[in-house]
N, C-alpha and C positions, 0 to 999 in steps of 0.2 A: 727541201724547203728551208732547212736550215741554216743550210751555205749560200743561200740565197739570201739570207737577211744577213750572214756575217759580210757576206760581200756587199751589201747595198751600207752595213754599219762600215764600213772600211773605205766610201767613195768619199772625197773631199766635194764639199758645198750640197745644199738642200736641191739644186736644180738639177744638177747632174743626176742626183739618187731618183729623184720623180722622176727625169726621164728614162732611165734604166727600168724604173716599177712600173711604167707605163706600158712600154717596151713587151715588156714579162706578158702586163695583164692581156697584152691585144695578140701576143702568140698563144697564149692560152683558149680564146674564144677560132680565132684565124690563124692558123698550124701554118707553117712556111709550105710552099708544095715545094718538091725536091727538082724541079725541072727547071725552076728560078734558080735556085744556087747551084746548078751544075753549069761552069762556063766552058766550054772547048773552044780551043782556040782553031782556027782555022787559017 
């Protein structure tokens, strides 16, 4: 939690940072499924 605010205090401009804490808040309620970020190439 804490490197998470020094990292959101370290993003240049107010929109960039909301979109990152947004980001956060909606992986936190909707966890990525792992079968999404696994690409194989084919």
């Amino acid at each position: 939690m804490m490197w998470r605010a020094i990292y959101l205090g370290k993003l240049p401009g107010l929109e960039r940072k909301v979109r990152v804490l947004v980001g956060w808040i909606i992986e936190l309620f909707f966890p990525r499924d792992i079968v999404q970020t696994i690409e194989l190439d084919r």
